[in-house]
C-alpha positions in Angstrom: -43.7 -8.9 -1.8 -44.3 -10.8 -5.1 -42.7 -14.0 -5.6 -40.2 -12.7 -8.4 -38.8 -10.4 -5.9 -38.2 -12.4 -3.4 -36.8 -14.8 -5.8 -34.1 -12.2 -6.7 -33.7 -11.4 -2.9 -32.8 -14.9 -1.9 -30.6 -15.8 -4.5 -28.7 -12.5 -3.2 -28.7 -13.5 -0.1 -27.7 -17.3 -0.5 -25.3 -16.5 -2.9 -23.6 -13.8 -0.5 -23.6 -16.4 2.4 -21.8 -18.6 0.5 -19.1 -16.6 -0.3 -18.6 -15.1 3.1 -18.3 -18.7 4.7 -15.6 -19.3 2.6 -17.6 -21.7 0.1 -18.5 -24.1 3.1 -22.5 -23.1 3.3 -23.4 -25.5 0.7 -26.7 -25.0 1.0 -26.3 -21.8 -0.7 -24.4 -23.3 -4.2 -28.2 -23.6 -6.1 -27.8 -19.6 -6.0 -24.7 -19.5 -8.0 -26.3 -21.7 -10.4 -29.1 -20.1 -10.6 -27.8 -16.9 -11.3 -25.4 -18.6 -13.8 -28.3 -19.7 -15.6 -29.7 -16.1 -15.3 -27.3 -14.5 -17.4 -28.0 -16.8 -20.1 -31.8 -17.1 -19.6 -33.2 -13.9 -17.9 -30.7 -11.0 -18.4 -33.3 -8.3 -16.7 -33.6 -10.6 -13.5 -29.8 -11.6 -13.5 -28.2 -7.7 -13.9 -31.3 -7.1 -11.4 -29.3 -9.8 -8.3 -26.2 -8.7 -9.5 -27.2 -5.1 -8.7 -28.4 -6.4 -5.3 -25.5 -8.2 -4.4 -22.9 -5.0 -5.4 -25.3 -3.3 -2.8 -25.1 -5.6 -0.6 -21.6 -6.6 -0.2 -19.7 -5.4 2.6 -16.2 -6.3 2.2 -13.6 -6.0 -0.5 -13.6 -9.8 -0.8 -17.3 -10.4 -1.1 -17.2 -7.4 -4.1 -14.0 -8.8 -5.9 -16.4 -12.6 -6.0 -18.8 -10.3 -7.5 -16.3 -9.0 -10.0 -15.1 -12.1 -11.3 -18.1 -14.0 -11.4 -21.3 -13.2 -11.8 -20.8 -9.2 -13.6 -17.6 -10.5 -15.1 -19.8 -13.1 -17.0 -23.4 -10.8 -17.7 -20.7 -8.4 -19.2 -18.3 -10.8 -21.3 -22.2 -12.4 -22.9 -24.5 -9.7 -22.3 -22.8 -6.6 -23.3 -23.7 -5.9 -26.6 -27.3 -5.5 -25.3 -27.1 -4.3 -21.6 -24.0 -1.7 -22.2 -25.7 1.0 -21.9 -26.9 0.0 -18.2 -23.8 -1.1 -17.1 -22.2 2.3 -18.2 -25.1 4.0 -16.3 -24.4 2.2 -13.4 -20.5 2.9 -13.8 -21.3 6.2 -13.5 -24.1 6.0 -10.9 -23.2 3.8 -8.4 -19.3 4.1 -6.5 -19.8 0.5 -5.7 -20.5 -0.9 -9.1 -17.5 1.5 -10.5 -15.2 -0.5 -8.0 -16.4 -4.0 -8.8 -15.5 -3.5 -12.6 -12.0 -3.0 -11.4 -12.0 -6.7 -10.6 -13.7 -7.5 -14.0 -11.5 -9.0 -16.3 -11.9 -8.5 -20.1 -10.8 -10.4 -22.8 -8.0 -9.5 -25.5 -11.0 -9.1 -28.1 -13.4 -7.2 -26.0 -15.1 -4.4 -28.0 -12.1 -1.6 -27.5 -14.6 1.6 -27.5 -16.6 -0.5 -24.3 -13.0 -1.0 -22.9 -12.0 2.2 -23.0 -15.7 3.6 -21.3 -15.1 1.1 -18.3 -11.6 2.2 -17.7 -12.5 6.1 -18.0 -14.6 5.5 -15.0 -13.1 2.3 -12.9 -9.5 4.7 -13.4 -11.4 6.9 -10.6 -11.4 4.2 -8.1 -8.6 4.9 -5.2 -8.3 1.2 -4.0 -9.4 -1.5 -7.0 -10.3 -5.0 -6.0 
């Protein structure tokens, strides 16, 4: 596996284990930080973990720290470029639809993007 990938795959996984141990793995807070500095550095690499983790979450909790952080953030600064993957993915993927119901956007969030999102998180049965 080339280093890049399992870059991507530990951040994942470190940041997943410190959400599921209730923020008390510490070892694990240098993936949040790096995936912070992801979104403002290396968009392909940060929507790429942010991918992962929505895969890889296994509980409503673990998806709704998903929501509000990480793909909450890549879509509030990264939007105007990346739009049309996350609206591929909205309608894709059942577990990215239900992570955008836990994304909140602002007052002065592009209103045609608004409105895309909500046709396809308005699908989702139980939002985060």
């Amino acid at each position: 596996m080339e280093t890049k990938q399992k870059n991507i795959e530990l951040i994942a996984k470190d940041w997943i284990n410190y959400h599921k141990d209730n923020r008390k793995y510490t070892d694990c807070f240098r993936a949040l930080e790096k995936l912070e500095d992801y979104i403002y550095s290396n968009q392909e690499s940060a929507f790429e973990i942010i991918l992962l983790l929505i895969n890889k979450a296994d509980s409503d909790k673990i998806s709704a720290n998903i929501a509000a952080g990480p793909l909450e953030d890549f879509i509030r600064i990264r939007h105007k470029k990346h739009f049309d993957k996350i609206e591929m993915h909205a309608r894709q993927n059942p577990k990215f639809r239900k992570c955008l119901t836990g994304v909140w956007l602002d007052d002065d969030f592009d209103e045609e993007k608004r409105n895309i999102i909500m046709k396809y998180t308005k699908t989702i049965k139980n939002p985060l």
